[in-house]
N, C-alpha and C positions, 0 to 999 in steps of 0.2 A: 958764635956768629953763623948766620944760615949760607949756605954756598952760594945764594943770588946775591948777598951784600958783598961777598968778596969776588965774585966776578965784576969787571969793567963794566960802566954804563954802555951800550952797542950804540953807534956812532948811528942806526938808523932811529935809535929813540931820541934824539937831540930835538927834529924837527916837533910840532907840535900837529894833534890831530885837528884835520881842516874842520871838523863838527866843532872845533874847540878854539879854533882863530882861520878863520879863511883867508885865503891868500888875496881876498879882495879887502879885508881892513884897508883902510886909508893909511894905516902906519904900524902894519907889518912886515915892512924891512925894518923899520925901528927896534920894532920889538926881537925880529930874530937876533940883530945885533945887541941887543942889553941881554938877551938870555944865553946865547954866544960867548960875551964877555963873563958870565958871571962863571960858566960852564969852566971857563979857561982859566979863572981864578978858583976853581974848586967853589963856588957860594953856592949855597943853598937856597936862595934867591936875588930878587933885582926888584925895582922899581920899574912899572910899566908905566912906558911914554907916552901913553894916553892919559890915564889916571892919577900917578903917580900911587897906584897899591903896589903893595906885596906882594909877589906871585915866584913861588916855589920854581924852582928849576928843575928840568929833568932827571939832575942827580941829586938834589936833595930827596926827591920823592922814590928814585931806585935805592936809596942807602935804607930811606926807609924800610921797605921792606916787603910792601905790602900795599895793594888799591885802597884808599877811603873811600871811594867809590860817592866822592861828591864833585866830580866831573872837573878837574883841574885842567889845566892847560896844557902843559907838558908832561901828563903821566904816561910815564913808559910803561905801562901794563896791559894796557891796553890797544888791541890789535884793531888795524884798521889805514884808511889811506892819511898820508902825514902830510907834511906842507908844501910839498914840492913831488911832482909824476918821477921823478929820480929819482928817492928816493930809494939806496938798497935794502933788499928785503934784511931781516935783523937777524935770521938764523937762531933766533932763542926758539927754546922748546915751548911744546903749545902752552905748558903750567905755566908759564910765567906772566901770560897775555888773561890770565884769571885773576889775577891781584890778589 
């Protein structure tokens, strides 16, 4: 197993990047909260409140291991501003923001 999958998910990849759900969705509290919840149950995914699709959670896609680099919603690999100006910085090494 590669040392990114056994390190914790960083509590600053939780949020999703705003290129990836703006904080102006109509129902993105919704969603923070289903992807929140699934985060707290360990799931690899949820149902989006909009849609009802499937959409990967932040730590399904860090166990993974690696970017697919087809622009998911919550990938943690990707460096950039997240869903909230609070947001703390993540402190991962620059590798890992390459997927």
């Amino acid at each position: 197993m590669s040392e990114r999958r056994r390190r914790p998910l960083p509590a600053a990849r939780h949020l999703p990047l705003r290129a990836r759900l703006s904080p102006d969705h109509p129902r993105y509290l919704d969603i923070l909260v289903a992807h929140a919840r699934a985060l707290a149950a360990g799931e690899h995914g949820y149902l989006d409140p909009s849609t009802g699709a499937f959409v990967f959670t932040a730590l399904g896609l860090w166990e993974r291991g690696s970017c697919c680099e087809t622009g998911c919603r919550h990938c943690p690999y990707r460096a950039g501003p997240r869903g909230t100006d609070d947001a703390p910085d993540s402190g991962i090494e620059d590798g890992d923001d390459l997927g």
